[in-house]
C-alpha positions as CSV (number, residue, x, y, z in Angstrom):
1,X,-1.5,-25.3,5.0
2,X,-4.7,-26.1,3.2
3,X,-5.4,-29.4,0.5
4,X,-3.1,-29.2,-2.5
5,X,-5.5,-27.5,-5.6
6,X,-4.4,-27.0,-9.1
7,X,-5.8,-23.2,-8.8
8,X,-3.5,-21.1,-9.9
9,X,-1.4,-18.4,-7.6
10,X,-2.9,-14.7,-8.4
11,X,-1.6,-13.1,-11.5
12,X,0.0,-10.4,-9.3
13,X,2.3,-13.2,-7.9
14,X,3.2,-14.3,-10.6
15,X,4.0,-11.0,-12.3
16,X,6.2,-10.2,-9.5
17,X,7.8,-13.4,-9.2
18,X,8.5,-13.6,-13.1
19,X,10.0,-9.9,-12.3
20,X,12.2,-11.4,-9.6
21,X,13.1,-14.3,-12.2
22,X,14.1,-11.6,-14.9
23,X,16.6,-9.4,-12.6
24,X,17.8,-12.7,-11.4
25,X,18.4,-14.4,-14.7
26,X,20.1,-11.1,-16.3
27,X,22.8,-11.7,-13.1
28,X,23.2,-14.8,-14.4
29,X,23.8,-14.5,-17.7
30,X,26.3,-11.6,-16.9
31,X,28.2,-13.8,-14.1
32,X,28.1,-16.8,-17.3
33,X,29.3,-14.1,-19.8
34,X,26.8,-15.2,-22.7
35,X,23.2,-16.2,-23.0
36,X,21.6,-19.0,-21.4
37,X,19.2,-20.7,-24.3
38,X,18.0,-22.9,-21.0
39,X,16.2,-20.0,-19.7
40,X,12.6,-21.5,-19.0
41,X,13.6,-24.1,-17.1
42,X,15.8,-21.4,-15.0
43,X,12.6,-19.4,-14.4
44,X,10.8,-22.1,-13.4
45,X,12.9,-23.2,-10.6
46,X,14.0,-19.9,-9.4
47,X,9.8,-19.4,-9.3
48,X,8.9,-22.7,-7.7
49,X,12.2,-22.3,-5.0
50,X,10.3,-18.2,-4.0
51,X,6.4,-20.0,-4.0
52,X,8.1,-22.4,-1.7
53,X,9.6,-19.8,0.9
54,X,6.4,-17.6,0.9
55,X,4.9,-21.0,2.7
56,X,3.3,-22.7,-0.9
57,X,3.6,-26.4,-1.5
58,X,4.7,-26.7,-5.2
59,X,4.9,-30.2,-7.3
60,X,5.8,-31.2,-10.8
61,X,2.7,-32.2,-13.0
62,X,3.1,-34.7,-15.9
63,X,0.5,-35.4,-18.0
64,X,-0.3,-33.9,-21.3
65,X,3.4,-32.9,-21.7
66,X,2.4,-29.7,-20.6
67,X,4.6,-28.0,-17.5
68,X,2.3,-27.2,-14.4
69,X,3.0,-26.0,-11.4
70,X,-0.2,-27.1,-8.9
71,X,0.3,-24.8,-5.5
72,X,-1.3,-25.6,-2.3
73,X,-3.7,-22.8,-0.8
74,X,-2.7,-21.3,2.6
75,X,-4.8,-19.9,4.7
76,X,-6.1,-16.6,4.0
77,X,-4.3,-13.9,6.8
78,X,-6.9,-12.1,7.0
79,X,-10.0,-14.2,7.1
80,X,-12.6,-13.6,9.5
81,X,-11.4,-9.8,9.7
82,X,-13.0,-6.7,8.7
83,X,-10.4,-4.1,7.4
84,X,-11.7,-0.3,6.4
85,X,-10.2,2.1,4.2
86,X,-11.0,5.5,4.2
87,X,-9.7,6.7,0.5
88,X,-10.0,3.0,-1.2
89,X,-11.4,4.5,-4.2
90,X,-8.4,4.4,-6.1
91,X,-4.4,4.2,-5.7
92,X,-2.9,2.8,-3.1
93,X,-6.5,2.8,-1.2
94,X,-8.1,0.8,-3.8
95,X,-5.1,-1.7,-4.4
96,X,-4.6,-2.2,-0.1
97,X,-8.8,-2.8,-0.3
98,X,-7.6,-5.4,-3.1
99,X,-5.6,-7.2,-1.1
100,X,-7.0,-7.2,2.0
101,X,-9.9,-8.7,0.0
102,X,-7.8,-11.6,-1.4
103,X,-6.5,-12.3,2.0
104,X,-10.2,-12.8,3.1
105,X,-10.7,-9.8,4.6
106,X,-14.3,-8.2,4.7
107,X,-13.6,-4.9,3.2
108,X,-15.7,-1.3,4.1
109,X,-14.2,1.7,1.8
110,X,-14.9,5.0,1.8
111,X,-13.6,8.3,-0.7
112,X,-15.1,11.6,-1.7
113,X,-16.1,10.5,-5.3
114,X,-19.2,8.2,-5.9
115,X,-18.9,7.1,-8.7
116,X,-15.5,5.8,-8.7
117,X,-16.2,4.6,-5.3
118,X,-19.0,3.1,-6.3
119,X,-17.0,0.9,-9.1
120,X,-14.7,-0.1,-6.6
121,X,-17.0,-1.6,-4.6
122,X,-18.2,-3.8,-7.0
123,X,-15.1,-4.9,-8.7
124,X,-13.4,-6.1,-5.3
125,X,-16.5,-7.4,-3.2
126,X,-16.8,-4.9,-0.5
127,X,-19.2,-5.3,2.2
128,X,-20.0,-2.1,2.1
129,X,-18.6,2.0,0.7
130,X,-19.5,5.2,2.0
131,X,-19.0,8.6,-0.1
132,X,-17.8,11.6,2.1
133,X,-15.4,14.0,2.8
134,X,-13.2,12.6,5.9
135,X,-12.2,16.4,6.7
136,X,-15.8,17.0,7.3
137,X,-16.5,16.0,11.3
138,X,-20.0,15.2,11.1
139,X,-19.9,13.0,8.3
140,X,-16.7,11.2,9.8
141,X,-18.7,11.0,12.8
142,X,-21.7,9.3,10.7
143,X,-19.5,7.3,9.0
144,X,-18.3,5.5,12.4
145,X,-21.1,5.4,14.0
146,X,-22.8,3.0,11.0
147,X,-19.7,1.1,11.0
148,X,-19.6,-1.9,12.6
149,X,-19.3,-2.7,16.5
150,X,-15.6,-3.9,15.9
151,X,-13.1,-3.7,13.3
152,X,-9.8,-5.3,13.3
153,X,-7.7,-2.9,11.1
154,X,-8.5,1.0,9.6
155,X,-5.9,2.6,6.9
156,X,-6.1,6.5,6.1
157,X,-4.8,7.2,2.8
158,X,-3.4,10.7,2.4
159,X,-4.5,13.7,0.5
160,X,-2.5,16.0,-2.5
161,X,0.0,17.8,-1.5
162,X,-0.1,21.5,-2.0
163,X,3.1,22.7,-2.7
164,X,4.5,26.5,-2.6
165,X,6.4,28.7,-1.1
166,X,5.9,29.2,2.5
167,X,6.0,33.3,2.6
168,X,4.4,33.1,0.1
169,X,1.1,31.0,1.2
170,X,-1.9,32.6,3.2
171,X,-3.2,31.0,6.6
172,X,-6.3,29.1,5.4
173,X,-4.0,27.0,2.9
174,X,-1.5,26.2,5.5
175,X,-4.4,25.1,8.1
176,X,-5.9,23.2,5.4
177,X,-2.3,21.4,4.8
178,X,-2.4,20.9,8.8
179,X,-5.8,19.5,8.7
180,X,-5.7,17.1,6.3
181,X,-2.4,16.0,6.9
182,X,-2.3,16.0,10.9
183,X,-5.4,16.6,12.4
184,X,-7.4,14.5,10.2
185,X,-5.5,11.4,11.4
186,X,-5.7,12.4,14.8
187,X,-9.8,13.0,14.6
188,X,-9.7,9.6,12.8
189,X,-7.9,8.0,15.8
190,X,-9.8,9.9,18.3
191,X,-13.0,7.9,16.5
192,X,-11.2,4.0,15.5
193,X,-10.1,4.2,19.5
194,X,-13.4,2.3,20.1
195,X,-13.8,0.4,17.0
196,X,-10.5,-1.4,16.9
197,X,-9.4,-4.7,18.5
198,X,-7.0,-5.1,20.3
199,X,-3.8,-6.2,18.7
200,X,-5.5,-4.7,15.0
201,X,-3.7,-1.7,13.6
202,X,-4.6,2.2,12.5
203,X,-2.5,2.8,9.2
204,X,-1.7,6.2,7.7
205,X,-0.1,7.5,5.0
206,X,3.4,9.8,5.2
207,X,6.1,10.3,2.9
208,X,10.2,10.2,2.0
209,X,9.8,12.3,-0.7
210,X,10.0,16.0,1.5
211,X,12.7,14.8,4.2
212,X,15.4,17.1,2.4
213,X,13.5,20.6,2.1
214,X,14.0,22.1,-0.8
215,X,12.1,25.5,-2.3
216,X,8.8,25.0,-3.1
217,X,7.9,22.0,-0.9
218,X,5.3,24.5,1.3
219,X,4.2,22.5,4.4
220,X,4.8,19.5,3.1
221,X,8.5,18.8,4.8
222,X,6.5,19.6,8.2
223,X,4.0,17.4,8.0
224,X,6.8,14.8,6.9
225,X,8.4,15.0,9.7
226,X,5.4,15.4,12.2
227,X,3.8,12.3,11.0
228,X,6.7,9.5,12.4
229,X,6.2,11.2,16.2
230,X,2.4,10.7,15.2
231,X,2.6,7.8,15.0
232,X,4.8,6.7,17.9
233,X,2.6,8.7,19.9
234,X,-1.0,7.4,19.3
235,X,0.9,3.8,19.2
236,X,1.7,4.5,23.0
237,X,-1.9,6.2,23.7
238,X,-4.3,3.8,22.1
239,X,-2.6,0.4,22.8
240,X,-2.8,-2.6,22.3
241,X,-4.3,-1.4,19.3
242,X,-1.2,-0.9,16.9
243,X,-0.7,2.3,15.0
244,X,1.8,2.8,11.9
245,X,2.8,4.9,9.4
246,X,4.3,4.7,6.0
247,X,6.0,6.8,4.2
248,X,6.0,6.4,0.2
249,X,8.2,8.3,-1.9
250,X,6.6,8.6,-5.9
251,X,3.8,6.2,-6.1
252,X,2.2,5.4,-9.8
253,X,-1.0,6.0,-9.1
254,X,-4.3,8.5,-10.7
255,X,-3.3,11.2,-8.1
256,X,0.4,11.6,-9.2
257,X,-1.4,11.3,-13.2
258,X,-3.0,14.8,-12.4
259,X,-0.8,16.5,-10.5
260,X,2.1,16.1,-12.9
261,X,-0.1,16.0,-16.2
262,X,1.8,15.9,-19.8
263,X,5.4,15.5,-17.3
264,X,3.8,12.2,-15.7
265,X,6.0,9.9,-18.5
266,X,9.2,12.2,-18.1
267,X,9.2,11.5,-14.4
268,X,8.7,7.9,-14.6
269,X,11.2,7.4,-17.1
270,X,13.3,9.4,-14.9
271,X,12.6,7.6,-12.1
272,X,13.8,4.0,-13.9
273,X,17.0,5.5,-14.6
274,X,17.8,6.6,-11.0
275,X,15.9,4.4,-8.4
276,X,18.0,1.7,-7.0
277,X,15.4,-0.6,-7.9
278,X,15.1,0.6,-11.6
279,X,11.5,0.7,-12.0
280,X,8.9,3.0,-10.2
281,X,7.0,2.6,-7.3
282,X,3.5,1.1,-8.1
283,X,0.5,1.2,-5.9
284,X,0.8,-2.6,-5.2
285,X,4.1,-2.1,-4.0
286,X,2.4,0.1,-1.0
287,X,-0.7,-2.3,-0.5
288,X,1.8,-5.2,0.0
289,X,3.7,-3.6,3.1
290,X,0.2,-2.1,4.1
291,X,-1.3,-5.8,5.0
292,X,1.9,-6.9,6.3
293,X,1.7,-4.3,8.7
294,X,-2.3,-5.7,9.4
295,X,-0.8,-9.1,9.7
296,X,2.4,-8.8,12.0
297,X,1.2,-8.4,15.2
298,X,4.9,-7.0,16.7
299,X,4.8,-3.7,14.8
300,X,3.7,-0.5,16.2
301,X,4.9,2.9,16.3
302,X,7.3,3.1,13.7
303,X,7.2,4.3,10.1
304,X,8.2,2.0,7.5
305,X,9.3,3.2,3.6
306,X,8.7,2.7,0.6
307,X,10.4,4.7,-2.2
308,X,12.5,2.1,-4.2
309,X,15.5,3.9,-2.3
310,X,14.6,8.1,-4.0
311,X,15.2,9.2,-1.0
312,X,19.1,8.2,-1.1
313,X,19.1,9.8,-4.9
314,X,18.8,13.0,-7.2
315,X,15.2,11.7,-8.1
């Protein structure tokens, strides 16, 4: 535990602590059977009591009258490490790349697009971007070879679906499913074999949202269900480097913006109204499990959701 500062905890904390606080105090108010005018004090305690269990130090202030509440920095979990992200442009790249960032990570991302990737950069610090297409071998080759000697943890963020019937698809957009899907992961472990640590991890992106076929769904339920064994394999293969997978369900980011256009605020509204969690999925959400998975040293070879519970509902 570091020297007690007034800095305050990030303002993602605190939005999802004060989100915590809200669910918690409508409970409470239904269990009471009428309002609670006391509610500030309420949210500050139920706050101060979940800073304290994720391992802050939190004290009362007095001073000017104002309520403060001072946390003591801990130590970074990723300092000293160098984490890379190939697709950290945006989504649930860009927001894992965040995080591993705040957690004092040295950060390397790479997408397709250079501008955006180029804004990325900038905005969270990186030590260095690279635009190319991952699918392409001789670029993914050049890209590894300029990165550096070691690094301690790589995630692969997925591509867009491509949905269809499959009768109905030809060959060269099935292999294109299959190479950017599986193949792709397994040329990228072929490559981060040599680069990891031991004891860092090879992340990659599957998904919950296929696991009941239905028509239209393409390759996509194959590749769902290919991935898990993926991963349990290469987790065997290329230990005691750790390999994991996980597997989102609908994910608020840009990509799910274009592919369901004008229907994007219909199917988050839907999505509110059906989740078990009530709310949809948000990048952050992802990014959060992602460097938990970096940070944990016993994981490996499993796959680890995070849908908000769709895949248990009509959603």
């Amino acid at each position: 535990m570091g020297a007690t500062t007034t800095e305050p905890a990030s303002a993602e904390l605190i939005r999802d602590l004060l989100e915590q606080a809200a669910a918690a105090h409508g409970m409470h108010e239904r269990e009471i059977g009428r309002p609670d005018p006391d509610w500030p004090r309420w949210y500050a305690e139920h706050m101060a009591r979940a800073l304290r269990a994720g391992g802050y130090e939190v004290h009362p202030s007095h001073g000017d009258g104002e309520a403060t509440l001072p946390v003591a920095a801990r130590k970074p979990e990723l300092a000293g490490q160098t984490v890379v992200v190939i697709g950290g442009s945006s989504g649930i790249g860009l927001e894992t790349a965040r995080r591993a960032r705040a957690e004092g990570a040295e950060v390397i991302i790479a997408g397709r697009n250079p501008e955006r990737l180029r804004d990325a950069a900038q905005e969270i610090g990186a030590q260095g971007s690279r635009a190319f297409d991952a699918t392409h071998a001789a670029s993914l080759d050049r890209f590894f070879h300029d990165l550096p000697a070691h690094i301690d943890h790589l995630m692969l963020t997925g591509g867009g679906p491509s949905y269809g019937r499959l009768v109905d698809m030809d060959l060269a957009e099935l292999r294109r499913g299959l190479d950017e899907h599986i193949l792709l992961i397994l040329q990228v472990a072929r490559r981060a074999a040599t680069k990891l640590r031991p004891g860092g991890t090879l992340l990659f992106m599957a998904g919950t949202g296929a696991r009941r076929p239905h028509l239209g769904l393409g390759i996509v339920p194959t590749v769902t269900a290919a991935l898990p064994a993926l991963a349990a394999s290469l987790a065997i293969e290329l230990a005691p480097v750790r390999v994991n997978s996980i597997a989102a369900g609908f994910v608020d980011t840009p990509l799910s913006a274009s592919l369901l256009g004008e229907d994007l605020e219909r199917r988050r509204d839907q999505l509110r109204a059906t989740l078990p969690i009530r709310r949809v999925v948000r990048p952050e959400d992802v990014a959060a499990l992602a460097v938990h998975l970096m940070v944990n040293t016993a994981l490996t070879g499993a796959t680890y959701d995070v849908d908000g519970g769709q895949q248990f509902v009509a959603a």
